[in-house]
C-alpha positions in Angstrom: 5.3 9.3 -10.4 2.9 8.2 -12.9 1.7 9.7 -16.1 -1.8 8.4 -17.7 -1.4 8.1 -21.3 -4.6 7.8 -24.0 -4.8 9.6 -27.6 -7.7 12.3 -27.8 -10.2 11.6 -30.8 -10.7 15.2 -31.2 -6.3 15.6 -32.6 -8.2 14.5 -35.9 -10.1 17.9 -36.6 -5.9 19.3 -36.4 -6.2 21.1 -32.4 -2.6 20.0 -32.0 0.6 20.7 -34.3 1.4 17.3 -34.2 -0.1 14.1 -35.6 -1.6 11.7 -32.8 1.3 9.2 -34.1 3.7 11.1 -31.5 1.5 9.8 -27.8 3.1 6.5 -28.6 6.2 7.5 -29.2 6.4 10.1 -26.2 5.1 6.5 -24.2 8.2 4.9 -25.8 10.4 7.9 -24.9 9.6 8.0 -21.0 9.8 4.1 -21.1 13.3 4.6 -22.0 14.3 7.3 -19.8 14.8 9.6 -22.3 11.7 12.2 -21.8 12.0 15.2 -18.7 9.7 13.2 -16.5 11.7 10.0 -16.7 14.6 12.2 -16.0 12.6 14.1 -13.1 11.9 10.1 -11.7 15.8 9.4 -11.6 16.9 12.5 -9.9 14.4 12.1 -6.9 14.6 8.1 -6.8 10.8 8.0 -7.9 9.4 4.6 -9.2 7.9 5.7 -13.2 4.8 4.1 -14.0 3.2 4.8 -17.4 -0.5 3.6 -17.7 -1.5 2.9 -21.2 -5.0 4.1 -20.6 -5.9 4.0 -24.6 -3.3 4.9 -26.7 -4.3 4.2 -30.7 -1.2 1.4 -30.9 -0.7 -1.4 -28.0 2.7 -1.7 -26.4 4.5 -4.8 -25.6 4.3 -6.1 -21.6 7.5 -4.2 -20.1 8.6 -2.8 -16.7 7.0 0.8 -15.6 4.3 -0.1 -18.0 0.8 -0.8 -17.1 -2.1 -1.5 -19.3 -5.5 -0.4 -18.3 -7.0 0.2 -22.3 -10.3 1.1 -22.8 -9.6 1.0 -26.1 -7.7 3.0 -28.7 -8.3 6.5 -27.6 -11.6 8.5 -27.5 -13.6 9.4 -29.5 -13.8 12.9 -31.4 -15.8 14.8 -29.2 -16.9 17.5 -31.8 -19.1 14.6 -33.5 -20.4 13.0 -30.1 -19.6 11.9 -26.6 -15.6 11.1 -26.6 -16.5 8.3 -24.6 -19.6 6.3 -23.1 -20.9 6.6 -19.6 -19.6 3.1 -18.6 -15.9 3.9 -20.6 -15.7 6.8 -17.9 -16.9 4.9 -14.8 -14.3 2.3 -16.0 -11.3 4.6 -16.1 -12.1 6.1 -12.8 -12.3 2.9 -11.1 -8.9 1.6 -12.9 -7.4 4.6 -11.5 -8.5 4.2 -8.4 -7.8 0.5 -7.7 -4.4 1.6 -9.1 -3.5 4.4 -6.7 -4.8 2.1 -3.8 -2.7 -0.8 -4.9 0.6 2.0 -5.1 3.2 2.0 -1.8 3.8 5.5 0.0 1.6 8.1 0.9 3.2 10.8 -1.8 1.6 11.0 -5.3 2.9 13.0 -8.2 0.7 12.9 -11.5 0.9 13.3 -14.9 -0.8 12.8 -18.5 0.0 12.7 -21.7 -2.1 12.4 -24.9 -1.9 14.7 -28.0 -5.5 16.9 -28.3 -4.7 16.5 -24.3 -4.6 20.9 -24.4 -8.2 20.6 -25.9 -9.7 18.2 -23.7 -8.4 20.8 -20.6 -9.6 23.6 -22.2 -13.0 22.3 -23.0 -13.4 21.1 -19.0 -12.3 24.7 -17.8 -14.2 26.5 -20.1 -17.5 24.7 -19.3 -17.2 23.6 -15.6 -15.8 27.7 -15.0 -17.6 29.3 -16.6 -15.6 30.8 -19.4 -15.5 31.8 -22.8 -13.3 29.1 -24.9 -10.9 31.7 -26.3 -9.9 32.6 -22.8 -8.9 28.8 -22.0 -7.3 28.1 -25.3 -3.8 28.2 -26.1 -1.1 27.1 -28.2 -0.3 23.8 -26.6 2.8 22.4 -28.0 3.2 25.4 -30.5 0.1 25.8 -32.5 0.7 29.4 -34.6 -1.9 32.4 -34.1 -3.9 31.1 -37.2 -4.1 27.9 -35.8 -5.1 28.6 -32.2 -8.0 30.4 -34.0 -9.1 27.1 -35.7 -8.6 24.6 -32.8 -11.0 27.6 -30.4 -13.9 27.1 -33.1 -13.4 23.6 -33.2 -13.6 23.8 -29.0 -16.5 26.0 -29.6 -18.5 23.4 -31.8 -17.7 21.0 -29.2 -19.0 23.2 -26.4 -22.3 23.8 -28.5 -22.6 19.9 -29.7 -22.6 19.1 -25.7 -24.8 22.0 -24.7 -26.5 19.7 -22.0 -23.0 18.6 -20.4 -22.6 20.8 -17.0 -21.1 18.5 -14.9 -16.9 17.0 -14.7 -18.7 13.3 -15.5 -20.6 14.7 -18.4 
């Protein structure tokens, strides 16, 4: 069971009810067994592996930890690419070499990053076709109001990368 963890440049135009400061702290909570998926982990007798992938603060070396930072975070994607061409090829090929290097043939994944909701949203809307609205919701309970201002802020987004058609892009 692993969950990819990174902090989402775009949680600082407010798309999430809570303050980037909480990915760490979730990383720090499922280190220590004390989140649902380090609880789903013990009851099935899974290994937990956490990969830091770019969260904004760096964690000490520990068991069920693994760093593979490209730095802290993205960028904010309503004021240009959240990250570089070679930042994405980099990530895929650390998660690749990390899934080959893993034992068993059974793979359960997860993620974790707050602005994570907006960063799905924005790949659904564009790669299906959709209008943002219809992929946009409340994420860890955003009120109507604010669900109204992180779609516009999606919709800038959409419009600023205009060109961007592709899951890479």
């Amino acid at each position: 069971l692993v969950v990819f963890a990174a902090d989402h440049g775009i949680a600082a135009r407010g798309v999430s009810a809570y303050p980037s400061d909480v990915t760490w702290q979730m990383v720090e909570n499922f280190l220590a067994g004390g989140a649902c998926v380090s609880v789903l982990a013990r009851q099935h007798g899974l290994a937990l592996t956490v990969v830091d992938c770019g969260v904004k603060r760096e964690f000490e070396p520990r068991a069920g930890l693994l760093a593979r930072r490209l730095g802290p975070g993205t960028l904010d994607a309503s004021a240009g690419p959240a990250m570089t061409a070679a930042q994405c090829a980099q990530a895929l090929a650390n998660g690749a070499q990390f899934v080959r290097d893993l034992p068993g043939n059974v793979l359960l994944l997860g993620e974790m990053g707050i602005g994570n909701t907006s960063a799905a949203s924005l790949l659904l809307a564009r790669l299906g076709g959709y209008d943002i609205a219809e992929c946009t919701g409340a994420g860890t309970g955003l009120d109507e109001a604010a669900v109204a201002r992180k779609t516009a802020v999606l919709r800038e987004v959409l419009a600023l990368h205009a060109d961007a058609h592709s899951p890479l892009d």
